[in-house]
N, C-alpha and C positions, 0 to 999 in steps of 0.2 A: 409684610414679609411672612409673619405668622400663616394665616388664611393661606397665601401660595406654597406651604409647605405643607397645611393641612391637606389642602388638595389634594396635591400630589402623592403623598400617603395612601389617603383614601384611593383615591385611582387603582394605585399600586395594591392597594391589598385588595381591595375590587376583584382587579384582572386575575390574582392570582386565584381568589377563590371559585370565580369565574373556569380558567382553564383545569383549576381542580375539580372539577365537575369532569373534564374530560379527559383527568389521569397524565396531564405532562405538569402539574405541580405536586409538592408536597406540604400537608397541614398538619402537625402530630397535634394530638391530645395530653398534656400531660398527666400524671395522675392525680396531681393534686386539683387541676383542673375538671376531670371524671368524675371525682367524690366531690367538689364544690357543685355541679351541674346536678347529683343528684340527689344533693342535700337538700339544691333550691328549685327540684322537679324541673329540671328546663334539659332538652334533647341537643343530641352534638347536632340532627338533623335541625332541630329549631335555630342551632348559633348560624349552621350552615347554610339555613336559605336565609336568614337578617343579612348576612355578610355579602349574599348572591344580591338580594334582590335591594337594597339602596334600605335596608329599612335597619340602618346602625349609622351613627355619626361617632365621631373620632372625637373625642374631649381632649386630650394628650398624647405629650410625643417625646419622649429623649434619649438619650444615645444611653445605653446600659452597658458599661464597660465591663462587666465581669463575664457577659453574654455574646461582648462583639455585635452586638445589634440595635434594631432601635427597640425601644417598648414604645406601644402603641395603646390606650384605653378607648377604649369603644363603646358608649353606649346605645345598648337594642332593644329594640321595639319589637319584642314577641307579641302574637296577637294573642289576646285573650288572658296574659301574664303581665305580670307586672316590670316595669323597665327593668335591665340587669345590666349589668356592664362584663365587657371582655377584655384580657388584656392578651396582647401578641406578643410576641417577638418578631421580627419580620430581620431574614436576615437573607442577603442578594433573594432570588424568589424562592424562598422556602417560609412558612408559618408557621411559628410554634405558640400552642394556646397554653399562657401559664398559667391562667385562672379565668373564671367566671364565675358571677355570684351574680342572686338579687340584690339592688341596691336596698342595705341601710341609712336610711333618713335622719338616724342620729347622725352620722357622719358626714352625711349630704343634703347641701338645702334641697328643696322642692325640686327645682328642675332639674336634679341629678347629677350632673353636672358639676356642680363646686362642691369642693372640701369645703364641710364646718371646722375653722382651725380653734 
């Protein structure tokens, strides 16, 4: 059940960044998210084509109650950078980026992926 919800996610934040390219969605930046992007030198253009072009995978997913949305973590495969992760909001088709960073490896084993608890 997991996997079929990850999909579907994915999908969903897909299309929208997808139709964001042609202006009938919206994706804010937030600022906290602006200064994490250019602490770890990575472009809103770079989040925007991982997210376009299939090259981010969704590691989590859960419902954020104080937001009314779901949070979504993403991790992207910039070329030429080192993996970083993003996190969304996704809320009916709107995105909101509340952070991005490169990952630390103290926190996360190897594949990026899992918390070191």
């Amino acid at each position: 059940m997991y996997q079929w919800f990850s999909q579907q996610f994915e999908l969903k934040v897909n299309q929208i960044f997808q139709k964001h390219s042609k202006k009938n969605q919206v994706i804010k930046f937030g600022a906290h998210a602006l200064e994490e992007l250019d602490n770890d030198d990575i472009e809103i253009r770079e989040v925007m084509d991982c997210m376009r072009n299939g090259k981010s995978e969704l590691i989590s997913y859960h419902w954020e109650e104080p937001f009314k949305s779901t949070k979504l973590i993403f991790l992207l495969f910039i070329p030429d950078k080192p993996p970083a992760h993003v996190v969304l909001l996704l809320n009916e088709e709107n995105i909101f980026v509340k952070t991005a960073y490169n990952i630390d490896y103290s926190k996360f084993k190897p594949d990026g992926k899992t918390r070191i608890r």
